[in-house]
KOLVEXDO-789996 format. One line per 3 residues: number of its first residue (from 1); their letters; for each residue x, y, z of N, C-alpha, C. Coordinates in nm, 3 decimals. Layout:
BEGIN
NUM> a> X Y Z X Y Z X Y Z; ...
END
This chain:
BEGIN
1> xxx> 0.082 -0.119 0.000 0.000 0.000 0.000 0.086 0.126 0.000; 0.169 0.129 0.056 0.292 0.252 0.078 0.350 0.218 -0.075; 0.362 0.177 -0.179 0.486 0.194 -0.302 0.276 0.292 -0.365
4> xxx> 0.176 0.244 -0.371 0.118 0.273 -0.383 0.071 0.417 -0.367; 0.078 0.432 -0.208 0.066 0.644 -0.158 0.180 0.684 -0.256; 0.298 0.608 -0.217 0.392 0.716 -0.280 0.395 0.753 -0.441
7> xxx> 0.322 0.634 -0.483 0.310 0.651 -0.656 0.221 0.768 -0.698; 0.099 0.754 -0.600 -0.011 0.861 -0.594 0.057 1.017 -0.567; 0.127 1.004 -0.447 0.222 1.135 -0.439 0.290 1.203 -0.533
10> xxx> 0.392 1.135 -0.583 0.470 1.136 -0.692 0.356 1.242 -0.806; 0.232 1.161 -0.828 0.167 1.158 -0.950 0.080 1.295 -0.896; 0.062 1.332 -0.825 0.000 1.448 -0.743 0.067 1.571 -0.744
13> xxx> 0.191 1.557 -0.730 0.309 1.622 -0.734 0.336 1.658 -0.876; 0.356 1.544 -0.930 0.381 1.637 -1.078 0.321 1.705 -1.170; 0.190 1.679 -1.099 0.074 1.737 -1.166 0.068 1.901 -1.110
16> xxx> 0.079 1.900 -0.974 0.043 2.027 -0.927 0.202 2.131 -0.989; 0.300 2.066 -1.034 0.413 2.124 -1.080 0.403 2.162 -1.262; 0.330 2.079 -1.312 0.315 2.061 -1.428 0.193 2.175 -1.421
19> xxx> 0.088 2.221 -1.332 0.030 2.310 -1.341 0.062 2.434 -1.321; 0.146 2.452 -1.219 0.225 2.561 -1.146 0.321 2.631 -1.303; 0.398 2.537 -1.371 0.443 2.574 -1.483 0.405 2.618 -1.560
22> xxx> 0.280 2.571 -1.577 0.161 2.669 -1.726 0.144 2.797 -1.650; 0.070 2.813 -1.556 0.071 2.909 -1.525 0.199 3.028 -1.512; 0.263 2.984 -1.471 0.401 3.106 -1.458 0.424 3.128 -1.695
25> xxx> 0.438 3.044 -1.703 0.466 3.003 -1.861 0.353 3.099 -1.903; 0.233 3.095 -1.911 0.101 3.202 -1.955 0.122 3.325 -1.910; 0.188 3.389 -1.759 0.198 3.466 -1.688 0.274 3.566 -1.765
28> xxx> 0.414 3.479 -1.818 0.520 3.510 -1.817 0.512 3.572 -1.983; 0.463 3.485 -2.116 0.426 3.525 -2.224 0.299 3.650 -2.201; 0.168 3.685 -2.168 0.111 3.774 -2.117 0.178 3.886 -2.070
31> xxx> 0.264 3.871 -2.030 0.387 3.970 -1.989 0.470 4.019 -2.113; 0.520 3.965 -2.166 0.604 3.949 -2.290 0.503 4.061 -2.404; 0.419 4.023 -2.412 0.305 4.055 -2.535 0.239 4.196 -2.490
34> xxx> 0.219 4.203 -2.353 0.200 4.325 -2.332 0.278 4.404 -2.312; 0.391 4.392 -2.281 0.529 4.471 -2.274 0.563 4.498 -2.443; 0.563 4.428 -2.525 0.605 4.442 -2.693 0.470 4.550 -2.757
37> xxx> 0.340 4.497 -2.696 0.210 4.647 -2.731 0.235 4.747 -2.702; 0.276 4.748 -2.565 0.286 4.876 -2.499 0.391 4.970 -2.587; 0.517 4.874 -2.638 0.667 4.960 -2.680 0.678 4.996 -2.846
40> xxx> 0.547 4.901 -2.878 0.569 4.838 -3.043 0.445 4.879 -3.118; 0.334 4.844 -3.055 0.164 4.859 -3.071 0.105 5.004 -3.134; -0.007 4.981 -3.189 -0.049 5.092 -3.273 -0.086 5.223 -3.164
43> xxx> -0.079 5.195 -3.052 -0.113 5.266 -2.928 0.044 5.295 -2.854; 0.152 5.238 -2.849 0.281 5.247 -2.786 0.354 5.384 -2.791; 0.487 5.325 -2.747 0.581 5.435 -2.705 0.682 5.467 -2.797
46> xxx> 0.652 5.392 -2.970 0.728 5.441 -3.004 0.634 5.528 -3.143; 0.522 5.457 -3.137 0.411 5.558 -3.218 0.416 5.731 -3.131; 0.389 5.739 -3.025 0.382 5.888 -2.937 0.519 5.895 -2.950
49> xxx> 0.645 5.836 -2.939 0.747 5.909 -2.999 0.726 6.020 -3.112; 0.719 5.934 -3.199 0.673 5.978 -3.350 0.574 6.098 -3.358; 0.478 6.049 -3.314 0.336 6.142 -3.336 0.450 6.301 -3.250
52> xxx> 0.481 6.248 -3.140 0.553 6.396 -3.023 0.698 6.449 -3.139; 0.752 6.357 -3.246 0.812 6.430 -3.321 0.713 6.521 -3.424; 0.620 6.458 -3.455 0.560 6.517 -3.595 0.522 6.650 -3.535
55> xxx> 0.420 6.659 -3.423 0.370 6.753 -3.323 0.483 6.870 -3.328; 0.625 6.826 -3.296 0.695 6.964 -3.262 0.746 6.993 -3.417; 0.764 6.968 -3.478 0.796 6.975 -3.641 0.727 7.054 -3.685
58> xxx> 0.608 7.024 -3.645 0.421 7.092 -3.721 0.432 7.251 -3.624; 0.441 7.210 -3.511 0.482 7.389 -3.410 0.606 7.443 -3.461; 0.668 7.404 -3.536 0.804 7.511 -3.554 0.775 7.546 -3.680
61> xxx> 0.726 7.424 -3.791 0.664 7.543 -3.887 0.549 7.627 -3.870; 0.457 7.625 -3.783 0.330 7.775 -3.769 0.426 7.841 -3.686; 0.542 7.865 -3.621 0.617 7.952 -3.531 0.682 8.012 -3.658
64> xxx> 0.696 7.957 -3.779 0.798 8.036 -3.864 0.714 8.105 -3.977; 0.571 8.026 -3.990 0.477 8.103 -4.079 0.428 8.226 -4.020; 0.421 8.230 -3.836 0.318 8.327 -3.823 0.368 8.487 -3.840
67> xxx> 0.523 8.527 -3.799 0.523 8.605 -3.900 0.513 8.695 -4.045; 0.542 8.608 -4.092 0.466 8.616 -4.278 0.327 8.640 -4.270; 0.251 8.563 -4.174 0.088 8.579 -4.189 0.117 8.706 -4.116
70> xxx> 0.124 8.727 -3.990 0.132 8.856 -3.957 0.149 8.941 -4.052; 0.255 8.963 -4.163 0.271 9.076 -4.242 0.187 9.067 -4.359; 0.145 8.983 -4.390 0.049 8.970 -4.450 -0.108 9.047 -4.436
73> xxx> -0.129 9.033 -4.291 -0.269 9.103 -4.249 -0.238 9.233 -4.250; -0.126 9.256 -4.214 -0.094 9.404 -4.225 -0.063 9.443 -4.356; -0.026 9.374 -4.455 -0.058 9.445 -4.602 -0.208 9.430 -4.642
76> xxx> -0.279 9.365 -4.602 -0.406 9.339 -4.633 -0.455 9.500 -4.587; -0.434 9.508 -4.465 -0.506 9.638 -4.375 -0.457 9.696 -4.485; -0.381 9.733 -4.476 -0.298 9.873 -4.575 -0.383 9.912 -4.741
79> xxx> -0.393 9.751 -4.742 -0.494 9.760 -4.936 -0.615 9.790 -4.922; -0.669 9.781 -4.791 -0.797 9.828 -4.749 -0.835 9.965 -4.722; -0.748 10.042 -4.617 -0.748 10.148 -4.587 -0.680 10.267 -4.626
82> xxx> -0.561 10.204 -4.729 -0.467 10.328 -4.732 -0.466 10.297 -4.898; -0.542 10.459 -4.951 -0.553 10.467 -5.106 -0.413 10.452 -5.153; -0.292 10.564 -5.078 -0.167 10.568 -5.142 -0.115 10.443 -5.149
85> xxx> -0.093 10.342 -5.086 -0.069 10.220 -5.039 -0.102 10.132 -5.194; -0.250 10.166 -5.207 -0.299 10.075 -5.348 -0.220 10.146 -5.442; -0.230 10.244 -5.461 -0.153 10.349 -5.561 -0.047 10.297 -5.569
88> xxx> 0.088 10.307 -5.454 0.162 10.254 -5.494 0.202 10.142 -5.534; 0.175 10.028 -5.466 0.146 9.880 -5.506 0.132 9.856 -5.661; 0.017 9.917 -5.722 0.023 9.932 -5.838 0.090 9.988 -5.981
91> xxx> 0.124 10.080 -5.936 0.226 10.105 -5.981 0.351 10.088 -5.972; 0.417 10.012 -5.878 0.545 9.946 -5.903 0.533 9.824 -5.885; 0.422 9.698 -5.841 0.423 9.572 -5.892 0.354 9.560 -6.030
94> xxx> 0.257 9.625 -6.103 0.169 9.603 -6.218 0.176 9.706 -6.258; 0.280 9.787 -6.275 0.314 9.873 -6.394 0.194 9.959 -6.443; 0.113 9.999 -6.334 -0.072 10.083 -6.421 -0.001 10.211 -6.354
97> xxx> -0.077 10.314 -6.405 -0.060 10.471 -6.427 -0.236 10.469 -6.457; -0.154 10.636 -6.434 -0.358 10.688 -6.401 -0.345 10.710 -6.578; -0.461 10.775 -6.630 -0.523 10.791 -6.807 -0.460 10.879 -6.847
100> xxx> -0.383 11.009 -6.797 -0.312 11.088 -6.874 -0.142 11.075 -6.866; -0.082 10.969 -6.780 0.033 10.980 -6.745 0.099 10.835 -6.845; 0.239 10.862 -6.878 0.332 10.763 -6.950 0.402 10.723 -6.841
103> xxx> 0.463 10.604 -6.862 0.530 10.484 -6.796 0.683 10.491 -6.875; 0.780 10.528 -6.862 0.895 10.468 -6.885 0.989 10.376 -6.821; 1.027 10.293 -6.883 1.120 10.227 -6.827 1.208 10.150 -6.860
106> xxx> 1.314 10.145 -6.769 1.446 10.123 -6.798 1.494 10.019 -6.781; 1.641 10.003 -6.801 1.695 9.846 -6.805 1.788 9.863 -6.704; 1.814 9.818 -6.575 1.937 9.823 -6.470 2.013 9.765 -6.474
END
């Protein structure tokens, strides 16, 4: 009866070890897979890398446009409010003169 307990033991034993192993083994891959999502994954740390490069890339060009737009609104104001402003504009980007005046011009 005793080669018997102990066979049962034995067989009890390797079972509860053989279970103990899946588990740590499932634990341990679960671990693995969520650690590689987290670093790798369409949601991870190296996508918000990326996206936090594109982000400051995208702010340094509107930091370098918004001057230009700035001068921009302010030539806008100017074509709006200031006749001499159109006057001149016109006459030295598009070459127009008022109906009684000639245009000459030269070669530099």
């Amino acid at each position: 009866m005793s080669g018997y307990h102990n066979l049962l033991e034995k067989q009890v034993r390797a079972e509860a070890n053989r279970n103990r192993m899946i588990f740590y083994t499932v634990i341990v891959l679960s671990f693995i897979y969520l650690s590689i999502s987290l670093v790798f994954g369409d949601m991870g740390l190296m996508k918000y890398l990326e996206m936090n490069k594109t982000r400051t890339s995208i702010e340094k060009q509107i930091n370098e446009v918004h001057p230009q737009n700035e001068q921009l609104r302010q030539q806008l104001k100017a074509l709006k409010d200031d006749p001499f402003y159109r006057e001149k504009l016109a006459r030295e980007e598009y070459g127009l003169s008022k109906p009684d005046e000639y245009i000459f011009q030269y070669d530099r």
